[in-house]
N, C-alpha and C positions, 0 to 999 in steps of 0.2 A: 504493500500500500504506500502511496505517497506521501509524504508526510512533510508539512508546510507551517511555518512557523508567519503571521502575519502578523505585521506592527503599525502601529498607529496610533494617534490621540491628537489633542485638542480636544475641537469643537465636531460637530455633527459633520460639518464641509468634508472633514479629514475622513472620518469614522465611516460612514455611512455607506460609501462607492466600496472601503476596503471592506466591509462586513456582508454586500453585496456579492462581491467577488467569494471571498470565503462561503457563503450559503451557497453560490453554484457550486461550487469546486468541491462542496462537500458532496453534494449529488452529483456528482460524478464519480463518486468512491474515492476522493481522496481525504486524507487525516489532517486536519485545521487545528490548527490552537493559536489563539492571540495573544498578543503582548501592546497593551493601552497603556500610553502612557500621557500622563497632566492633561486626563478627562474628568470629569462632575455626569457624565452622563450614568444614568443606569441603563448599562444592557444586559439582556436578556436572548442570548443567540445562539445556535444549537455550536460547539467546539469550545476547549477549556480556554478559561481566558485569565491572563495572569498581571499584574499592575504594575507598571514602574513611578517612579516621582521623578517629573523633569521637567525645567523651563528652562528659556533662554541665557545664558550667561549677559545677553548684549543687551538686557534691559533691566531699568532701575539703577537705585545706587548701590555702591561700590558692597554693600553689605550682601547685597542682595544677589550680586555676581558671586560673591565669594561662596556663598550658600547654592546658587544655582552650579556651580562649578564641582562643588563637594557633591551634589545628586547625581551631577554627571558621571564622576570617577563612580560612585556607589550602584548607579544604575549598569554601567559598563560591566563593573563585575556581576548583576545578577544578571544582565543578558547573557553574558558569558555560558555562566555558568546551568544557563534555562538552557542557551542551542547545545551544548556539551551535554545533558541531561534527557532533551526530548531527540536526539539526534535527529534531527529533521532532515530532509534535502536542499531544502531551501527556503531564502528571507524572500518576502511581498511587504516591502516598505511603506507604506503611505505617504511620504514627502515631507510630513511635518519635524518640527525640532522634534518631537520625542522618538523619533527613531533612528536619531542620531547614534547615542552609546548603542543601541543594537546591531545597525553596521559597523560602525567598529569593532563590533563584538567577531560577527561576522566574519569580517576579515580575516582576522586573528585565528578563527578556527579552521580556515578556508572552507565555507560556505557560502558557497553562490548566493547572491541577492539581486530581486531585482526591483526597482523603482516605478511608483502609482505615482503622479505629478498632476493634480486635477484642476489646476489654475492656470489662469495663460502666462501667465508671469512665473516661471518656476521659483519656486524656492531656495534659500543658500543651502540646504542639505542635497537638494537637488543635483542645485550646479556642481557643489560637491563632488560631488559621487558617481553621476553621470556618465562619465570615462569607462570609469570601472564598475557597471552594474553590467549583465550580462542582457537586460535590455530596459531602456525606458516608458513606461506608456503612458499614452497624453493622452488628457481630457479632451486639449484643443489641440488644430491645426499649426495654430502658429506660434507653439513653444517649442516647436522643433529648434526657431531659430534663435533661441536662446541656452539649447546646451549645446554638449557635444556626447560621442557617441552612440550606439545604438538605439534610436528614437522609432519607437513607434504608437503612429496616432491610432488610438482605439476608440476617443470619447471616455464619457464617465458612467461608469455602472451606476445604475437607478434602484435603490432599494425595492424589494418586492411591493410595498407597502402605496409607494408612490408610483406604482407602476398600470394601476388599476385605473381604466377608463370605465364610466358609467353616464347613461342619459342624464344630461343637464336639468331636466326637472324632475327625473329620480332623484339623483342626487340633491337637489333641496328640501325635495320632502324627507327623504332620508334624514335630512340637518334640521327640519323644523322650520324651514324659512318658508316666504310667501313665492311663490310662482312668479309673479308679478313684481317683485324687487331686485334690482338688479345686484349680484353681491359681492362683497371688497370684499379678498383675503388678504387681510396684514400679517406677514410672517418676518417675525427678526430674527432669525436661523433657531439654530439648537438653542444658544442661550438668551434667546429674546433681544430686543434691541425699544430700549427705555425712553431716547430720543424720541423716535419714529414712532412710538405707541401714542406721546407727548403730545406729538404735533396731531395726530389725528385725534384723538377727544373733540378739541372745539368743531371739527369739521362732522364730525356723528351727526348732531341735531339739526344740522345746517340744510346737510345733503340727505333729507326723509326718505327721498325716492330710493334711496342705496340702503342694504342691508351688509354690516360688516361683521364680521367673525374677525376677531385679533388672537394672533397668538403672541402671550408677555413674555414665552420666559417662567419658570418656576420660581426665580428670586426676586422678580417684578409682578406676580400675580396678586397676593395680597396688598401692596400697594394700590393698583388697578381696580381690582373687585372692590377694597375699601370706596376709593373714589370716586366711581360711578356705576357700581355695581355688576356680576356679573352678568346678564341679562338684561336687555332693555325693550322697546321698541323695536327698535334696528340695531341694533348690535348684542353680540355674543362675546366675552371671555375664555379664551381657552389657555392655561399654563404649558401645554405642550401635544403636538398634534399629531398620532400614529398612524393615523388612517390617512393619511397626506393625499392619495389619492382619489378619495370622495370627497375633499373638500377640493382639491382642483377640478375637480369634475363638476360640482356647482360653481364654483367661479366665474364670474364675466368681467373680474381683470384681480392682478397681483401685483401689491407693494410689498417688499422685499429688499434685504440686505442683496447682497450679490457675490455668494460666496459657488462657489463653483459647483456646487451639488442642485444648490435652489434656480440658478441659472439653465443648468442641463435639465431640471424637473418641467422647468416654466416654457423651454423649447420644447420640449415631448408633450407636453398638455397644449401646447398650440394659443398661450395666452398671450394679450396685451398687459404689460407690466409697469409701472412705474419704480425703478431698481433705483435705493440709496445707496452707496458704498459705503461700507466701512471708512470713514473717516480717517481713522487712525491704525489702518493697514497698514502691512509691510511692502516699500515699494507701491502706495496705491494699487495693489492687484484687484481689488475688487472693482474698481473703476475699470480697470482692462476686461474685469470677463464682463462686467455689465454693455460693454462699448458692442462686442459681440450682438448682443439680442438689438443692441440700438442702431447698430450697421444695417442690420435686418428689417428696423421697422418696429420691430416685435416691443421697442421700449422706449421710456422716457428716462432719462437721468437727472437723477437731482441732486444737489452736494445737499451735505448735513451746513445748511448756510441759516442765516435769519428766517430770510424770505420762503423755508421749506416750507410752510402749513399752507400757503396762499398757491405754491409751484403745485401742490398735491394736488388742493382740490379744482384747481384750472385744469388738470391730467383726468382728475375723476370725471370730471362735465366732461370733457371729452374723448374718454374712453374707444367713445363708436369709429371716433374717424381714426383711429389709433388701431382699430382691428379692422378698419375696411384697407387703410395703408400698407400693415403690414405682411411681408411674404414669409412664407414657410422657411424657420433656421435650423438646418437640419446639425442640431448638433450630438446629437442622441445618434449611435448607433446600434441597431437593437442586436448585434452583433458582437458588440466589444467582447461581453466575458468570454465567448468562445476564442477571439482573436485571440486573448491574454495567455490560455489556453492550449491552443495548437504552438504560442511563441515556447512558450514553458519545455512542453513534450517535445518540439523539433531541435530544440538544443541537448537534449537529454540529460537537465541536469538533477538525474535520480541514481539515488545508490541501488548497486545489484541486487536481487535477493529480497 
């Protein structure tokens, strides 16, 4: 049996495409264990999954390095000593810093790894590593030209969850909504987005005709539900949203961070979007994949600026010409985890026996 050691962490953007991958490849008959590292999410996914502690050395002050640096050395040894213990065949990196000390680890044992990269803007572990991964796979087209190495464009695995199409007025009555309201999905990724929740409040009562379902975030819900409760007229509270697929499936537009998972979700549902970036990204990359659906048509961009509350709901009122504009972005191919797949098996990188 194959046995495949996958790493990964952050946020949901990181997780989600690698956890993807790992559920097909386990129906395939192959043996999956994860290694997450500097996530808050709970998951719940069929292969053992084991935690590391890790953040960036290159943020915060000086204390905070010294401390991020010590988890690094600490984490290094128990990757170490995890691929030494599950003898695996091979690393499926995720791209993030926390799987950083696991390539290293990697290396050190000579175990092939190869690199998930699901933003147009690679990554510094990325660029890193790149050379030496025995293949890259890209979300997007055009982060080829930013490594080197074996690149190959796959797109971004779509969780099963988010993969699910349903008639648009099934889907609202499934959700509780009126037929006759048109409905805004605000999604601020895995860990919600406080701004963006911020700016749309005043704009709820305003725009009656629109029914919005928000999702806060679990460390912004209580604040939210305190404030305007969770259920209204037109609008819904949700702290975090599993069915992600029946609620794009009611959807007649999406506001959205623009982190590389909700980007490739928002192309495969075929919606008009209003995408914020993350503000205080590395490299603005969220602005790069947003730029993607907005080359297309498929979106409007708004910085996290003053004048956001008044840019949103001028996009909400005109939603319709925004979906008669835009053309199909094919950035989803429904193909990728096989490609990832046949690249893995045509290299042979599996031990005998």
């Amino acid at each position: 049996m194959k046995r495949i050691l996958i790493v990964t962490g952050g946020t949901g953007g990181h997780i989600f495409p690698a956890m993807a991958l790992g559920d097909y490849l386990e129906s395939e008959g192959w043996e999956i264990f994860y290694l997450i590292g500097g996530s808050k999410l709970k998951l719940e996914e069929n292969g053992e999954i084991y935690n590391i502690k890790v953040s960036s050395p290159l943020v915060g002050n000086l204390f905070k390095r010294i401390k991020s640096i010590w988890e690094l050395k600490i984490s290094f040894v128990k990757s170490f000593m995890l691929i030494k213990k599950l003898r695996v065949d091979l690393i499926l990196a995720g791209g993030s810093y926390a799987s950083f000390p696991a390539i290293c680890a990697s290396i050190v044992v000579k175990t092939p790894f190869y690199l998930l990269e699901q933003n147009v803007l690679p990554g510094l572990v990325t660029k890193i590593f790149s050379p030496y991964a025995k293949a890259v796979f890209t979300g997007f087209e055009a982060t080829k030209n930013y490594l080197k190495g074996n690149i190959v464009h796959t797109g971004n695995p779509i969780r099963k969850k988010a993969l699910l199409k349903i008639d648009k007025i099934e889907a609202k009555r499934k959700l509780g909504i009126p037929d006759y309201k048109k409905m805004v999905l605000v999604v601020g990724g895995s860990m919600g987005a406080y701004s963006v929740v911020n700016a749309i409040i005043p704009l709820i009562e305003e725009l009656n005709d629109f029914y919005f379902i928000i999702q806060t975030g679990k460390k912004n819900f209580g604040y939210f539900s305190d404030k305007m409760g969770v259920k209204g007229k037109n609008h819904m509270l949700i702290s975090f949203i599993e069915d992600m697929g029946l609620y794009y499936s009611a959807a007649d537009i999406v506001i959205s961070r623009a982190g590389a998972s909700a980007v490739t979700e928002i192309a495969y549902h075929s919606l008009p979007a209003i995408l914020i970036p993350y503000p205080h990204s590395r490299d603005r990359h969220q602005y790069y994949n947003a730029k993607v659906l907005a080359d297309c048509g498929m979106a409007i961009i708004v910085e996290e600026e003053s004048d956001m509350p008044d840019r949103i709901k001028t996009a909400i009122k005109n939603f319709e010409a925004l979906r008669k504009e835009h053309k199909e972005c094919k950035i989803y191919k429904p193909d990728c985890l096989q490609i990832i797949r046949e690249v893995i098996e045509k290299n042979g990188t599996f031990q005998k026996g």
